[in-house]
DONUTI-895608 format. One record per residue: x, y, z of N, C-alpha, C in turn. Coordinates in steps of 0.2 Angstrom, whole numbers, plus 5000, padded with zeros to 4 digits. Atoms other than C-alpha are relative to their C-alpha. Layout:
// residues N
XYZXYZXYZ...
This chain:
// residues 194
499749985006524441335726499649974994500450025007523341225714499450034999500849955000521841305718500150074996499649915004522741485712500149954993499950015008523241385695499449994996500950025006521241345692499750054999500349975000520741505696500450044997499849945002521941625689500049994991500550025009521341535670499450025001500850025001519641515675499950104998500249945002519541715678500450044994499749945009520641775661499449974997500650025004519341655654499450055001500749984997517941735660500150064999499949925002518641915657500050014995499850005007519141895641499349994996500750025002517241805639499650065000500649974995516241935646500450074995499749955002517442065637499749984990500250015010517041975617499250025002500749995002515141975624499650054999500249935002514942135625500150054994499850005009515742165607499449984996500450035003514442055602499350054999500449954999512942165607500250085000499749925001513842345603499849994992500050025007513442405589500450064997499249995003514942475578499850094997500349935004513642645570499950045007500249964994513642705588500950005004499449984996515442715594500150075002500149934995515942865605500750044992499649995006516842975592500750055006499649984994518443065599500050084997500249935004518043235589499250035001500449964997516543265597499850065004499649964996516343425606500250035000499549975003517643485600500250034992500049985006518343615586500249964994499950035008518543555566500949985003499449965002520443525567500450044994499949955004521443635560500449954993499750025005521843605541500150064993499949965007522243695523499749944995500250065006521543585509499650044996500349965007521043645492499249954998500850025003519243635484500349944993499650055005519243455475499850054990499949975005518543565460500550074997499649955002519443725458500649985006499450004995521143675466500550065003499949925000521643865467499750015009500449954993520443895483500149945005499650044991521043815501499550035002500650004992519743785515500549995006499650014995520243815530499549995006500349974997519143795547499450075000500349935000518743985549499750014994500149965005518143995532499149974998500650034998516643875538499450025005500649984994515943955551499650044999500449975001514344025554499350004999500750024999513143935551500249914998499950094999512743745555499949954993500250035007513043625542500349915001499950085000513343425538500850014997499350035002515243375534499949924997500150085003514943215522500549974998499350045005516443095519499949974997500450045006516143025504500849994995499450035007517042945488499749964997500450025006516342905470499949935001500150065001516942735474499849965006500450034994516042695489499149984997500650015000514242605485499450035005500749994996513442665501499950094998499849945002514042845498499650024992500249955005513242875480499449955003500850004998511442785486499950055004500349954998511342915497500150074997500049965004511743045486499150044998500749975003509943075479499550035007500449974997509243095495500350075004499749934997510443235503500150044996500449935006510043325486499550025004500649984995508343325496500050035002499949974993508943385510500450084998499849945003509943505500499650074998500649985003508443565493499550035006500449974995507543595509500650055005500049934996508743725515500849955006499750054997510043585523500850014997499149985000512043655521500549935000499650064999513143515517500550014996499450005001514843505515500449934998499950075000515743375506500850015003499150024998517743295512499949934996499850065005518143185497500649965003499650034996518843045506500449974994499650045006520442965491500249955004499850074999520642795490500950005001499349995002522642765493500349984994499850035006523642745478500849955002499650034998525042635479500450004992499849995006526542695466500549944998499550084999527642505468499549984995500550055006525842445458499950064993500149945005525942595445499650035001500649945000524542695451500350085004499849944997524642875455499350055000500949964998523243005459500150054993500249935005522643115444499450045001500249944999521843255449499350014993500549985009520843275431499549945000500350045001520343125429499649985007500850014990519343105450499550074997500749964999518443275445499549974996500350035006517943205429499349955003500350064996517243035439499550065005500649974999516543155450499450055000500649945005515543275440499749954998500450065002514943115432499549985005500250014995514543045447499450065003500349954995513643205457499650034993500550005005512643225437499649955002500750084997511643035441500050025004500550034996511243025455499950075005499949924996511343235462500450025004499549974997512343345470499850065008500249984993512143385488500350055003499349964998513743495491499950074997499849935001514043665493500650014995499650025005515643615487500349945004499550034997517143485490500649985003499350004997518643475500500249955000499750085001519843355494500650025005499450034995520843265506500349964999499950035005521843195494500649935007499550024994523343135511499549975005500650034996521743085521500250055007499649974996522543195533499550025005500750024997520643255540499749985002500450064998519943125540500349965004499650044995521143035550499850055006500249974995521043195562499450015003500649964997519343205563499649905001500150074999519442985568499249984993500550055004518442925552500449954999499750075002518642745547499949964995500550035006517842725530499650084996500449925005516542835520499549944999500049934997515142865523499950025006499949964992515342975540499750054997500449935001514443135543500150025006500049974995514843265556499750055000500449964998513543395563500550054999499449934996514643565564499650065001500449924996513843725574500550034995499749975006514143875566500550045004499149994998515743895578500649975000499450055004516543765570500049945007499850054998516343635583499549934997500550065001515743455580499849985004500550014994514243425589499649934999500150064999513943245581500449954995499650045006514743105572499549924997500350045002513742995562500349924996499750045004514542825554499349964995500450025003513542765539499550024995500449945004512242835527499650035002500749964994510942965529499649964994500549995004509342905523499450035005500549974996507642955528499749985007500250034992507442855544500650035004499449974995509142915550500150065002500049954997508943085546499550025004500649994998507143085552500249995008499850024992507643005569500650025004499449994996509443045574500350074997499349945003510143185563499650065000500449945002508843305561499950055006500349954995508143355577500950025004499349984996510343365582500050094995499649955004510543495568499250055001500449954998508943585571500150045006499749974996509343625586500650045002499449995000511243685582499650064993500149935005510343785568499550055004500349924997509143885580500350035003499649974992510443915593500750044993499749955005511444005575499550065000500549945000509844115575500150055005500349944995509944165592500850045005499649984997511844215592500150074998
């Protein structure tokens, strides 16, 4: 019986060790995403510009393009701005999801509509404008179904609406040159040859 009281610590010890060291060595830009694979979920969400016109799934498909969550008031999200103009500019389909901050109406804030386009017209004047257009998800409601945890994220979608990668973090030129590029060229030939 004492020997059972040393070892049934020793092993939580040891599982619990061996479970953080593997935390240690993971790295957090490569998590498995759970919308891989699989279709857009389904949503209705107006364009953050002309509030009037609702995206829906079906109204994306067709050809392979980036899904970029972003928000004016994320740092990493306007540095990469300039260069997925770039990319824009070489023929590169990018779709923004305006990820909103939450407002909290107990501290007086409330969401104004006028005043985010304003910021992001501003915004997407300096440093360029990558987007086709923007889908504001103002509820986060997308973003949550499509497991984002932040901004910026970036999803591959073929041009049958599924999501064929999930990127966390910014594109710049190593990233897209190494990881994003040869995914979405491949997802845009196989558009050519349906």
């Amino acid at each position: 019986m004492r020997k059972l009281m040393f070892y049934v610590p020793l092993v939580l010890f040891l599982t619990l060790a061996l479970f953080l060291l593997s935390g240690l060595f993971s790295n957090p830009m490569e998590r498995e995403s759970v919308t891989t694979n699989k279709p857009l979920p389904a949503f209705s969400l107006p364009d953050l510009m002309q509030p009037a016109q609702r995206w829906q799934p079906e109204q994306l498909r067709g050809e392979t393009f980036l899904l970029n969550v972003w928000g004016t008031w994320c740092p990493t999200c306007n540095a990469e701005l300039s260069y997925m103009t770039e990319l824009k500019q070489q023929g590169v389909k990018i779709i923004g999801l305006y990820y909103v901050l939450p407002v909290d109406p107990l501290l007086g804030e409330s969401f104004d509509l006028t005043m985010l386009q304003a910021d992001v017209s501003n915004k997407l004047q300096q440093r360029g404008n990558p987007y086709q257009f923007n889908i504001l998800d103002a509820d986060r409601s997308l973003s949550l179904d499509l497991g984002v945890s932040g901004a910026p994220e970036t999803f591959i979608v073929d041009s049958n609406g599924i999501v064929r990668e999930h990127h966390i973090g910014d594109i710049n030129p190593q990233v897209w040159r190494n990881k994003l590029a040869p995914l979405y060229q491949k997802w845009r030939q196989q558009d050519g040859s349906q």
